[in-house]
C-alpha positions in Angstrom: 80.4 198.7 -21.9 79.4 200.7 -18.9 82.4 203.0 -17.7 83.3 202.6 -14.1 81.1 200.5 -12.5 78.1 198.1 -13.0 74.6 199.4 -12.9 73.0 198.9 -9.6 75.8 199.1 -7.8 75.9 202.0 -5.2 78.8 204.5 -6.4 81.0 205.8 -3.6 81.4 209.6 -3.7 84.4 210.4 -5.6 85.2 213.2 -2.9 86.2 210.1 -0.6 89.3 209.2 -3.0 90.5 212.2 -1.1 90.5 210.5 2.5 92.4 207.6 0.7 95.9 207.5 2.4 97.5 206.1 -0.9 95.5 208.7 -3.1 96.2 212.0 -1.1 99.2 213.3 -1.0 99.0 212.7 -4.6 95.9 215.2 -5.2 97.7 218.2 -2.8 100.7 217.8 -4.7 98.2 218.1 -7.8 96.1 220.7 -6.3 99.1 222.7 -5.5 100.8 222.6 -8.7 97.9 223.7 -10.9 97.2 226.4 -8.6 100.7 227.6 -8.7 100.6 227.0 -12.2 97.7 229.1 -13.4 98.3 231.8 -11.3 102.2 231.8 -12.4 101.1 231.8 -16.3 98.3 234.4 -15.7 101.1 236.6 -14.0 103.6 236.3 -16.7 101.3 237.1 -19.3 100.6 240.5 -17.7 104.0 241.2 -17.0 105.1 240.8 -20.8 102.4 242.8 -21.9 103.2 245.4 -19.5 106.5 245.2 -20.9 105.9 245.6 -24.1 102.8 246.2 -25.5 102.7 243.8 -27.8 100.0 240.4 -28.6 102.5 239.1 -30.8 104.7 238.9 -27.8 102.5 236.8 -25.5 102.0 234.5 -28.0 105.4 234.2 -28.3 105.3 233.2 -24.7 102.4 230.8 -24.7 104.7 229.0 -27.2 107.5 228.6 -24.9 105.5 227.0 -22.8 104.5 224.8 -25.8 107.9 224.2 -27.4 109.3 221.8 -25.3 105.9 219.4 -25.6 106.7 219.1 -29.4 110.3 218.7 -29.3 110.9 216.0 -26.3 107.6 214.9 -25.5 108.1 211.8 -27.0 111.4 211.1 -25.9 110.0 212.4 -22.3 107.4 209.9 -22.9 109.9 206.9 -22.9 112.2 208.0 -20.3 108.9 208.1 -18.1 108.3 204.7 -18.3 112.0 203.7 -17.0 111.8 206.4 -13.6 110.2 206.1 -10.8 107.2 208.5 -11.2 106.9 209.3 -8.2 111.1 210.8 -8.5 109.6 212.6 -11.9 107.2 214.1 -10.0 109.2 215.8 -7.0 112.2 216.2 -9.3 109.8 218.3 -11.6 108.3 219.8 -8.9 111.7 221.3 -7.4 112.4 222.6 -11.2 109.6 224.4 -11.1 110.4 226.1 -7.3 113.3 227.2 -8.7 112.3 228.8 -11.8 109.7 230.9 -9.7 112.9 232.1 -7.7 114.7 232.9 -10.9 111.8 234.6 -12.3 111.7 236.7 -8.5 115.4 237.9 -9.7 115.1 238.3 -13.7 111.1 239.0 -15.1 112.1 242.4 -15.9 114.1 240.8 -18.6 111.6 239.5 -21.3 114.3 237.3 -22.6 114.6 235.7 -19.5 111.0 235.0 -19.0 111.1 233.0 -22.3 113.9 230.6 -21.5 113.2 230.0 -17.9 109.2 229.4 -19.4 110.8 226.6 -21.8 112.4 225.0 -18.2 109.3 225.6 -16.6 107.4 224.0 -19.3 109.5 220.9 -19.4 109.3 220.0 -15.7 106.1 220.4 -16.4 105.8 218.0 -19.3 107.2 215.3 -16.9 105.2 216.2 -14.2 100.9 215.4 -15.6 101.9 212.5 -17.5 103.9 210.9 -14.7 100.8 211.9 -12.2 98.1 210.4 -14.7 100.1 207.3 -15.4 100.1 206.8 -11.3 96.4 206.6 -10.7 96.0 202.9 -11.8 98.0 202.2 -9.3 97.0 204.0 -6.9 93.0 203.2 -7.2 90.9 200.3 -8.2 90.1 199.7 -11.1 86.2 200.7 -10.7 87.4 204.0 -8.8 89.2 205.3 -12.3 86.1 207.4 -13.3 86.2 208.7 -9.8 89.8 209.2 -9.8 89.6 210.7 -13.2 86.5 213.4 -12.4 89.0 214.2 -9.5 91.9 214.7 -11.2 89.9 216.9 -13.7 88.2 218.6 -11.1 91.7 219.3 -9.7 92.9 220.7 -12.8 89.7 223.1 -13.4 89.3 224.2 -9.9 93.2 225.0 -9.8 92.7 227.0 -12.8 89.9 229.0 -11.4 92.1 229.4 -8.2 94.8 230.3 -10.1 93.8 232.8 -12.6 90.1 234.1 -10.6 91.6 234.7 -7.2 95.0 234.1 -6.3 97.0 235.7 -9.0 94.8 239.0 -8.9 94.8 238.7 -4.9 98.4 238.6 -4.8 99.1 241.0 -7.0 96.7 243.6 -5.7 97.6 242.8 -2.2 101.4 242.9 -2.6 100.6 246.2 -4.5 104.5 247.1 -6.7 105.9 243.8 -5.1 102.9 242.1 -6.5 105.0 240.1 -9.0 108.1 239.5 -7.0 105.2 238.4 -4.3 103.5 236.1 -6.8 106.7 234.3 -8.2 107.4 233.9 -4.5 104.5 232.4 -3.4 104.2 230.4 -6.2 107.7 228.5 -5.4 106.4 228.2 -1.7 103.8 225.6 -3.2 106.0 224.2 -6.0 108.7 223.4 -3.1 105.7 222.1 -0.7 104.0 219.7 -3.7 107.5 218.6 -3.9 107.4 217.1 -0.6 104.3 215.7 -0.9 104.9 213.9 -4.1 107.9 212.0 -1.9 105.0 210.6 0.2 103.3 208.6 -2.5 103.6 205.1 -2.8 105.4 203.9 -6.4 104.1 201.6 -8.6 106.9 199.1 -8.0 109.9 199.5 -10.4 110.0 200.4 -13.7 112.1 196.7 -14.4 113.8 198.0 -17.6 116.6 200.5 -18.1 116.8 203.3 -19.8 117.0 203.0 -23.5 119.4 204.1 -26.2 118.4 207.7 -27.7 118.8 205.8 -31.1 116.3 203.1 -29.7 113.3 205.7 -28.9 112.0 206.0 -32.5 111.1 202.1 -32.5 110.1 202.7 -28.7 107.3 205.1 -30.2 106.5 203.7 -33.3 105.4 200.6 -30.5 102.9 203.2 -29.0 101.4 204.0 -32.4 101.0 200.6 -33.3 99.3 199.5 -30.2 96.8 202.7 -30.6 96.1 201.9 -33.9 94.9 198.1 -33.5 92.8 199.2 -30.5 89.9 201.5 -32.2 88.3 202.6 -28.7 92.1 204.1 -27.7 92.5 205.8 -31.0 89.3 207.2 -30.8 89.5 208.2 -26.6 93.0 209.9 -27.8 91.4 211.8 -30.9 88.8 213.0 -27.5 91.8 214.1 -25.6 93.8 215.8 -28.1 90.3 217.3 -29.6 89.4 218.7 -25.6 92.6 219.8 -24.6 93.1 222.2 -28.4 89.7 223.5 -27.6 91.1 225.0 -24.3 93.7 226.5 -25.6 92.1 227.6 -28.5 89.2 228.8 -26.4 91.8 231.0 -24.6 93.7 232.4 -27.5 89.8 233.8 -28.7 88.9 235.0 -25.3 90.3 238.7 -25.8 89.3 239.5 -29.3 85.7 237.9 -28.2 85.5 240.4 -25.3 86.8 243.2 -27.6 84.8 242.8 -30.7 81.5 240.8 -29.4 81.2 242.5 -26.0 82.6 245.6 -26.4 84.6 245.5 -22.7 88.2 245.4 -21.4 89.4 241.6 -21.8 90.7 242.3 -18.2 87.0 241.0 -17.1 87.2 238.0 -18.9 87.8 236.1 -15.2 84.2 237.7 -14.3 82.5 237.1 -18.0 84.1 233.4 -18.2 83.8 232.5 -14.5 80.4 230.1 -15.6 82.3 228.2 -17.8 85.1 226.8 -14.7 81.7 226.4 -12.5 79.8 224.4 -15.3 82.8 222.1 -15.5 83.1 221.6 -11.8 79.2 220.6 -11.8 79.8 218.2 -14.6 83.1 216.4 -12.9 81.3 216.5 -9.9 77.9 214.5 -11.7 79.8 212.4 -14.0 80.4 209.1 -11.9 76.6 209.5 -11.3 76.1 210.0 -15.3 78.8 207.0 -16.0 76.4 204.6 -14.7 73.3 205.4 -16.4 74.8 206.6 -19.6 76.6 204.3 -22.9 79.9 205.5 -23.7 79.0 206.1 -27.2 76.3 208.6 -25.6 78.4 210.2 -23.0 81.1 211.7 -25.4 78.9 212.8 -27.9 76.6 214.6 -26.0 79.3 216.9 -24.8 80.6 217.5 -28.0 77.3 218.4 -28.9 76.7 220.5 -25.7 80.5 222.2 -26.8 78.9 222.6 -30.9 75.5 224.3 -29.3 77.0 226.6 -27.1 79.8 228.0 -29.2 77.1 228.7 -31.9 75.5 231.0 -29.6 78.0 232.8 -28.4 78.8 233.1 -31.9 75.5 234.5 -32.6 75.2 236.5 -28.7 74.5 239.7 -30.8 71.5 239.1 -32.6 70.1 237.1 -29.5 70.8 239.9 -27.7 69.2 242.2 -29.9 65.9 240.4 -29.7 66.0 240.1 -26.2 66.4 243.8 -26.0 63.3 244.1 -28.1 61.6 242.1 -25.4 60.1 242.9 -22.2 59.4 240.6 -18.8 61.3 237.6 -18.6 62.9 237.4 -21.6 64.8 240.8 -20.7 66.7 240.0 -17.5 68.5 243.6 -18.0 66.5 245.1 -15.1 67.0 242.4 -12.5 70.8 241.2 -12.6 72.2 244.7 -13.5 74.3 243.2 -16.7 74.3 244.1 -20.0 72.6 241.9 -22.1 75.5 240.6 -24.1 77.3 240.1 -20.7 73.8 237.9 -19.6 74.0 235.8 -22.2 77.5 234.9 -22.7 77.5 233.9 -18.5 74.2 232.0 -19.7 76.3 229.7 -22.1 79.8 229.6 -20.5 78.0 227.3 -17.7 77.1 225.0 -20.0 79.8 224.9 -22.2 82.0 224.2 -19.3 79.8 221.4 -18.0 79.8 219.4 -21.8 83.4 220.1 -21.5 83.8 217.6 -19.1 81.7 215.4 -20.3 84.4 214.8 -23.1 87.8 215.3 -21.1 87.0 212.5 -18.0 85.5 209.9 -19.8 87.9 209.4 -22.3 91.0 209.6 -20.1 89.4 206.4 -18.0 88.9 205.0 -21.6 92.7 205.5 -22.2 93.4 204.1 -18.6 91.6 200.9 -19.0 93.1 200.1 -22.3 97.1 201.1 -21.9 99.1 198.6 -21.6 101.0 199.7 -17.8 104.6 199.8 -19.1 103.1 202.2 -22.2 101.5 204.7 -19.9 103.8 207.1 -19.8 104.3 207.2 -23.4 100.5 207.0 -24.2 100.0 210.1 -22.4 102.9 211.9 -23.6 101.7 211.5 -27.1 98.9 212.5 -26.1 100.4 215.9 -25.1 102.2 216.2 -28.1 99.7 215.9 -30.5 98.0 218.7 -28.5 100.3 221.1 -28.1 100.9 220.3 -32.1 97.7 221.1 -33.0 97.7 223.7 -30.6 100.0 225.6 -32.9 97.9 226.4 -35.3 95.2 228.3 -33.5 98.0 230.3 -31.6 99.9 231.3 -34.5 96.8 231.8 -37.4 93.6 231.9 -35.6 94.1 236.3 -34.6 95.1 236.0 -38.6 92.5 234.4 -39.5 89.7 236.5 -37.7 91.2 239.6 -39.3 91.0 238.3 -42.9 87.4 237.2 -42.0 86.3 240.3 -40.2 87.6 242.1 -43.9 85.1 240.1 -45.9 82.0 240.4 -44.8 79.5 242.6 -41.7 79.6 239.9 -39.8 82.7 239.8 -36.9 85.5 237.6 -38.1 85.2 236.5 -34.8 82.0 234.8 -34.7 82.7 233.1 -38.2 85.6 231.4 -36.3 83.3 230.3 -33.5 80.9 229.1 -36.1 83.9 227.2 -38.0 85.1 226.0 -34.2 81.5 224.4 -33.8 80.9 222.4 -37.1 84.2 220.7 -37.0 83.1 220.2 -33.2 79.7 218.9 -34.6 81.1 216.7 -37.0 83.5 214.6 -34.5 80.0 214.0 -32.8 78.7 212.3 -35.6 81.7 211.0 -36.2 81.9 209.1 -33.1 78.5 208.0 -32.9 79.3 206.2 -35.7 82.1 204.9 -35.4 81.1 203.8 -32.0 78.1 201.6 -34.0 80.8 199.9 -36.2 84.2 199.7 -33.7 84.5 196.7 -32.2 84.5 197.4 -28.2 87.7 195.1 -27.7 86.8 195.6 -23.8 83.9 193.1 -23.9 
């Protein structure tokens, strides 16, 4: 089963989902809520380190912003279903305004960072599923891989935004308002996606009330049941969960990769990492013309494969550095772009682990899209969330752990034995899906 469309047929540029009356005000609202939301995180993580010194302590507040995911995602997954999305998502939006005014009056108080973070995360958690679980009806069905390499677009072009240029803009702008300027800012384009979310058509009601907290477990167990007769959802959802950990895991690595590996300040990891953001965009921006010429059972697989390769050399970015160095001509591009070589070649494989990146993420959301049932939407992709932020957990709280115990063993970093760990399991889902992909019945056909 081809994704999208049928071969032959001319594909429409996803860029024109954007002139689509129904589709737009749905994408600004998108646009400005990632934006806002990467550059609010990015902010908050600098002013809690400022604060106090202390790792330990931004990883306490990357969990707040995880907590509520694990303890009412579900439960937020089968309320969603009931509301009017389009409610959830300027409700949620508004939340989120008025945390960035609280945070104006009270981030000198790490304390209060923490609990207005669990609010902000929980509007949050509302806010993507209900926007996801909208496309269908918003779009064709042979426009969801172009509204889904949109919506990821969206989400890793806010992130660039966010974190690359307008948190570090405001903040050196603004100069000792910089924070109180960001926060500010920040609610300016919560309150204004807000607005736009009122402008989106619904889907039609919901047609059933809200249930009985005691009735939600069976309301779930429904979920897992339908996922688990239905192989190619289960195994689209083990995609999702599997791309979304590596992010965050990726991120939680990022500083003890520039310290130990690199030997610079983590503070240029926006510069070092910028490829990765820009080999993502390329690949959401190629993949409705890859959907048509490529098997799902290729598509996947070859970027986890792309995600195995690359984190193996970055793993190993010394010793290919060290023969480069040796080199002379072409193969030492020291002399010509004015970076070190360990700074070269990390750039050189961020691009393209970005761009197999989202050759994983797209493809299976439209795989999930296709398949949910539309009144389990909501609940699908709240799951979803959960079981990512669950698994989350573990390189958050262990993998700095982890790296240390390693790093004691042996002369090789602790860090690049975690990368090299990272990529087998990554390797193995590959072969794992091809497969499985082989002996699954494609209940689509």
């Amino acid at each position: 089963m081809l994704i999208g469309r049928a071969p032959g047929r001319p594909a429409p540029p996803a860029a024109s989902l954007i002139l689509h009356r129904r589709f737009l005000p749905l994408w600004l609202a998108q646009g400005l809520s990632q934006v806002a939301y990467s550059a609010l995180l990015f902010t908050l993580l600098i002013v809690v380190l400022k604060a106090t010194g202390s790792s330990t302590q931004t990883s306490l507040l990357v969990l707040a912003f995880i907590a509520p995911t694990l303890l009412v995602g579900p439960l937020a997954g089968v309320m969603l279903d009931r509301w009017p999305k389009t409610r959830v998502l300027a409700l949620t939006s508004a939340v989120r305004a008025l945390v960035c005014l609280g945070l104006v009056a009270a981030h000198q108080w790490v304390g209060a960072i923490y609990l207005l973070g669990l609010v902000f995360s929980a509007a949050s958690l509302l806010f993507n599923p209900a926007l996801v679980a909208l496309l269908p009806s918003l779009v064709p069905r042979e426009r969801l891989v172009d509204a889904n390499s949109l919506y990821n677009l969206t989400i890793t072009g806010g992130q660039l935004l966010g974190m690359v240029l307008l948190a570090p803009l405001v903040l050196k702008l603004a100069g000792a308002q910089g924070e109180e300027a960001m926060f500010a800012t920040g609610g300016a384009m919560f309150a204004a996606a807000a607005f736009l979310s009122l402008l989106v058509p619904g889907e039609g009601p919901a047609g059933r009330s809200a249930p009985h907290l005691t009735a939600m477990p069976g309301e779930l167990r429904g979920v897992l049941a339908a996922l688990r007769h239905d192989p190619q959802a289960s195994l689209a959802l083990v995609h999702l969960v599997t791309g979304n950990t590596l992010v965050l895991l990726f991120a939680t690595l990022i500083p003890r990769y520039m310290k130990d590996i690199l030997g610079i300040s983590p503070d240029n990891a926006a510069f070092v990492f910028a490829p990765t953001g820009l080999g993502a965009l390329l690949g959401l921006r190629m993949l409705p013309w890859l959907a048509v010429r490529l098997r799902r059972e290729r598509l996947v697989p070859l970027g986890l494969g792309g995600i195995g390769l690359c984190l193996v050399g970055l793993a190993l970015v010394q010793p290919l550095a060290a023969f480069m160095d040796r080199a002379s001509g072409p193969l030492n591009p020291e002399n010509l772009l004015g970076l070190s070589l360990l700074q070269f070649l990390t750039m050189a494989l961020a691009g393209p682990l970005g761009f197999s990146y989202a050759l994983l993420n797209a493809p299976a959301q439209t795989v999930l899209h296709e398949r949910a049932p539309p009144h389990m939407r909501g609940r699908i992709f709240a799951v979803q969330a959960v079981l990512a932020n669950a698994l989350a957990l573990l390189p958050v709280l262990f993998i700095g752990g982890l790296t240390d115990i390693l790093d004691s063993l042996g002369a090789m970093p602790g860090i690049t034995l975690v990368l090299l760990l990272i990529a087998a399991a990554v390797a193995s889902l590959a072969v794992l899906t091809v497969r499985w992909s082989r002996v699954a019945p494609d209940l689509s056909r």
